[in-house]
BADO-281506 format. One line per field, with one value per residue (C-alpha): residue in three letters; residue number from 1; x, y, z. Coordinates in pm, 1 decimal, always signed. Layout:
BADO-281506
code: (ALA:...);
pos: (NUM:...);
u: (X:...);
v: (Y:...);
w: (Z:...);
END
This chain:
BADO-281506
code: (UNK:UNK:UNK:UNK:UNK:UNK:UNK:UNK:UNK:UNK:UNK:UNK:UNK:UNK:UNK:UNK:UNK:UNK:UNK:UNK:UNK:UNK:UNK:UNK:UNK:UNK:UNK:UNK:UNK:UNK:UNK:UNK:UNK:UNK:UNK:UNK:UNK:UNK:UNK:UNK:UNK:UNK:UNK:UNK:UNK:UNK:UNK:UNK:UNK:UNK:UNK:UNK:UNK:UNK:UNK:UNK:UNK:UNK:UNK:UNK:UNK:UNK:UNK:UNK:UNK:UNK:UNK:UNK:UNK:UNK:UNK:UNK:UNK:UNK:UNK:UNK:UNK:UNK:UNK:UNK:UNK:UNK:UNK:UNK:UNK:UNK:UNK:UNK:UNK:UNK:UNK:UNK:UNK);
pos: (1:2:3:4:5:6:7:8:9:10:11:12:13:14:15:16:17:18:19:20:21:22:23:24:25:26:27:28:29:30:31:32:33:34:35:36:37:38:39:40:41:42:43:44:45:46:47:48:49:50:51:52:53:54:55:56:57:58:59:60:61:62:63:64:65:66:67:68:69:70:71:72:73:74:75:76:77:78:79:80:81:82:83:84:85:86:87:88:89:90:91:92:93);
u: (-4187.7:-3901.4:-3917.4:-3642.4:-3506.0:-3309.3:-3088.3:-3198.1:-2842.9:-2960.5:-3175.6:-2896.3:-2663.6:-2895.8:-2931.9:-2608.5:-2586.8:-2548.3:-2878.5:-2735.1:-2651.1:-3006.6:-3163.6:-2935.0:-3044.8:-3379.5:-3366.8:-3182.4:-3420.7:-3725.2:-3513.9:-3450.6:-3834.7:-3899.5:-3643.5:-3453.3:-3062.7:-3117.2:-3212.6:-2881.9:-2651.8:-2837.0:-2734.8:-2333.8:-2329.8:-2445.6:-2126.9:-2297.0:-2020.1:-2006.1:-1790.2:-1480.5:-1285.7:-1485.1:-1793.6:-1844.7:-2207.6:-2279.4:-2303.9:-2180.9:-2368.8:-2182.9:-2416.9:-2130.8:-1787.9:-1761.3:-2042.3:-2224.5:-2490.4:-2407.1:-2645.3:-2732.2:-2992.4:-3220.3:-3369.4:-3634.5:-3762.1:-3762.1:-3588.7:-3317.8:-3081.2:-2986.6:-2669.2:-2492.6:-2477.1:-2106.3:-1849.6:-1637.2:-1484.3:-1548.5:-1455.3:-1739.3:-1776.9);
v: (-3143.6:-3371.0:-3646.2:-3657.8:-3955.8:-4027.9:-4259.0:-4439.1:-4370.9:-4027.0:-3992.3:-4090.2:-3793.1:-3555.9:-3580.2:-3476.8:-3199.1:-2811.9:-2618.0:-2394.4:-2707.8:-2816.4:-2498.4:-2519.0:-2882.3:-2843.6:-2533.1:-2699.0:-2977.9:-2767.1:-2599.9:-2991.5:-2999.8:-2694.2:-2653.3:-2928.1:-2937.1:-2666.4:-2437.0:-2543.4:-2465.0:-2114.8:-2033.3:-2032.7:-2000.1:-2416.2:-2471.3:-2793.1:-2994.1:-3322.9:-3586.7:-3787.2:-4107.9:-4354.7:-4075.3:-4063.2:-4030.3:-3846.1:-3488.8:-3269.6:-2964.3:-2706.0:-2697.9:-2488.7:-2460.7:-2802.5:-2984.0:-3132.2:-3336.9:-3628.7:-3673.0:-3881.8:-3780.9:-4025.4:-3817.1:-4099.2:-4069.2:-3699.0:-3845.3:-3715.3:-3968.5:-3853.1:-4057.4:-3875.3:-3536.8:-3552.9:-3343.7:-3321.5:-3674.0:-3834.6:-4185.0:-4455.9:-4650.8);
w: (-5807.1:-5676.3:-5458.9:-5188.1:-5000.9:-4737.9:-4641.2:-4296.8:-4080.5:-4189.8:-3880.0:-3668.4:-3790.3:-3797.7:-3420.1:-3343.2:-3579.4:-3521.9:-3536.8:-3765.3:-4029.5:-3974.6:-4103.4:-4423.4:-4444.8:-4457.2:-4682.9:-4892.5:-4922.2:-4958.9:-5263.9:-5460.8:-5404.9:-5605.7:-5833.7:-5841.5:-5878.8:-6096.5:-5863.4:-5619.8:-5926.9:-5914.7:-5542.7:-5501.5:-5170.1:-5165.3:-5432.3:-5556.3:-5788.4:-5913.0:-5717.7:-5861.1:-5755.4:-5595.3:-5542.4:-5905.0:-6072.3:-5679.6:-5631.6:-5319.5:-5206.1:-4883.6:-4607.8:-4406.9:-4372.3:-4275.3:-4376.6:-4703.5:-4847.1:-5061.3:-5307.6:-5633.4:-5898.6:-6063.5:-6342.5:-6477.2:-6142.8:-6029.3:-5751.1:-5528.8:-5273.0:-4967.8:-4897.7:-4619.4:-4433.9:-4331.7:-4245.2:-4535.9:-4518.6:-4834.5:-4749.3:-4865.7:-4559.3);
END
């Protein structure tokens, strides 16, 4: 079983998403818990992929046409980072 955190200007974003976003959030989530990133690789509709530039070591999952999850995976931990729900600007702020 993985452990999932999230980031705390998470909450904030979340509020102001699209209902439809939410849903794919949250079965997204309940698939890391389960599976792991395994189990994201194994659905292509969620396109996981690994991030370059100054996003490398994070990973990138489609939550819609617009938006994804920003992610990092700490394996020694079974432990999954939530960094950002965003839509699709890739800028570290």
């Amino acid at each position: 079983m993985w452990q999932i955190l999230e980031h705390k200007r998470l909450d904030r974003r979340l509020k102001s998403l699209p209902m439809e976003i939410l849903k794919r959030y949250e079965k997204w989530k309940d698939i890391v818990c389960i599976s792991g990133p395994q189990g994201l690789r194994a659905i292509r509709g969620f396109n996981d992929e690994a991030l370059r530039g100054q996003w490398k070591g994070f990973r990138s999952s489609r939550l819609g046409q617009k938006y994804r999850v920003i992610y990092k995976i700490e394996a020694t931990n079974v432990l999954v980072k939530v960094i950002d729900l965003t839509s699709h600007d890739y800028r570290k702020q």
